[in-house]
Each structure stands twice: as C-alpha cells, then as structure tokens.
C-alpha positions as CSV (number, residue, x, y, z in Angstrom):
1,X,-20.3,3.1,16.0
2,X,-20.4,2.0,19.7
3,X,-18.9,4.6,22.5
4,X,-16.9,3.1,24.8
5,X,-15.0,4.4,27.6
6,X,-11.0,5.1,26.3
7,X,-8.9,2.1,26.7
8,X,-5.8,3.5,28.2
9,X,-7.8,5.1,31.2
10,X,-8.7,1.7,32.4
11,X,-5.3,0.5,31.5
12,X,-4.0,2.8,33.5
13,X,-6.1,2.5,36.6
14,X,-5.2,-1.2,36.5
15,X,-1.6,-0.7,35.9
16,X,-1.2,-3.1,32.8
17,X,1.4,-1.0,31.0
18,X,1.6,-3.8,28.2
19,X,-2.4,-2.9,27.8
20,X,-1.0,0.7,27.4
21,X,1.6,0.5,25.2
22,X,-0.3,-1.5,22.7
23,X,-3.1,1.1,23.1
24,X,-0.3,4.2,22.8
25,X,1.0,2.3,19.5
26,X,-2.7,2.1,18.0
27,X,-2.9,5.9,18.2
28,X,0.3,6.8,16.7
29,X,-0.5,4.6,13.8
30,X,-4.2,6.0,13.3
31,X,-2.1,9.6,13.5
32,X,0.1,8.0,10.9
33,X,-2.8,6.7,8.6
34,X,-4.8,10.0,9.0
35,X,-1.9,12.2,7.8
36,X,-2.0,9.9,4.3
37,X,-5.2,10.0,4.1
38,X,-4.9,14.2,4.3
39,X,-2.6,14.2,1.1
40,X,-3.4,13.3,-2.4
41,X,-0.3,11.1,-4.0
42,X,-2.1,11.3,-7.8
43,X,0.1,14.3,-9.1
44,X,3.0,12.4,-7.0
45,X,2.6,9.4,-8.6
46,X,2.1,10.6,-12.4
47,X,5.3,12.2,-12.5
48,X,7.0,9.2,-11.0
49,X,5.4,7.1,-14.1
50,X,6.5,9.7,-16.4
51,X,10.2,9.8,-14.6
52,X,10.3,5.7,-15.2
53,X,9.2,6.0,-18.5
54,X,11.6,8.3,-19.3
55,X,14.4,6.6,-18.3
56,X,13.5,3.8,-20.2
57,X,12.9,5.6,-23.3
58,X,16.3,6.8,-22.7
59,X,17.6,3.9,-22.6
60,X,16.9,2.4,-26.1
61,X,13.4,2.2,-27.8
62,X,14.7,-1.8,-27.6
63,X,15.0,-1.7,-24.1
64,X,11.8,0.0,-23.6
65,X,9.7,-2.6,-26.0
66,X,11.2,-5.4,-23.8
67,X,10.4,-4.1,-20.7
68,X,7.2,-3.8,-22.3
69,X,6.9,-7.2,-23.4
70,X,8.4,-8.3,-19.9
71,X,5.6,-7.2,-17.9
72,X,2.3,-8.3,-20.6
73,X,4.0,-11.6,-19.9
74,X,4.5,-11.5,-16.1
75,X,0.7,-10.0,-16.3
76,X,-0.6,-13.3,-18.3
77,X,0.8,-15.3,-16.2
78,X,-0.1,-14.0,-13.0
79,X,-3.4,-14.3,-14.7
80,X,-3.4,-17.8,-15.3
81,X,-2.0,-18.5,-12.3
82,X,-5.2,-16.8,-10.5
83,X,-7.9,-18.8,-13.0
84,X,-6.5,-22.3,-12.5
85,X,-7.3,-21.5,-8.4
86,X,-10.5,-20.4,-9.7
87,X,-10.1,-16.5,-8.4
88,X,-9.6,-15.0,-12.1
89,X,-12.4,-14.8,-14.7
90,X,-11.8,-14.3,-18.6
C-alpha cells in the first residue's frame, strides 16, 4: 500500500472544491462501508428466510410447492442462459 499525502489538503490549497467534494463523498462512503463490514447480517438474514418461508407455508402447501417449482425453473434457465455464452459449466 503506497502512502501518499491526503487528497483534500492539496485540494484545498488549490481551491478545486469539486476535487473536494468528490474526495469528502469518498470518505463518507468508506464510513458507510466500514460500519457493514462491523456487523454480522447471518442471524439477520436466517430469520428473514424463516419469516418468508413461513408466510408461504401459510399460505397453502400448494402455493408453497409452486413457488418452489417457480424458482428451480427461473434457476435452470438462468443456467442455460449462462452456458450458451459459455460462462456456465455442467
């Protein structure tokens, strides 16, 4: 990792507030991404799985099989879609 003398500094001394403002907006967005990064979303995410799935199951056990069914099919064909570009393997 290189050190380099802080962006906004020279910005500043040259008075190129666009420089500035894009440089201010980096920060707040590495802030942003840093404050994720602090919390884990596994326990968040597993009960919003179970919360969907529950609804559907409420729903009707037909309902629930189709939605099933609904998504294996989107999955294939996404699939398919991927191997005739040559991306996707078998």
């Amino acid at each position: 990792m290189a050190c380099c003398r802080d962006l906004r500094i020279r910005a500043r001394e040259i008075g190129d507030e666009d420089e500035l403002e894009e440089q201010e907006d980096k920060r707040a967005k590495w802030l942003w991404e840093n404050s994720l990064r602090r919390h884990n979303f596994v326990g968040f995410v597993g009960e919003l799985l179970k919360g969907v799935v529950r609804a559907k199951l409420d729903a009707g056990e037909g309902e629930y099989e189709s939605w099933v069914e609904e998504a294996k099919g989107r999955s294939s064909k996404r699939r398919e879609e991927l191997r005739k570009q040559g991306i996707a393997e078998d």
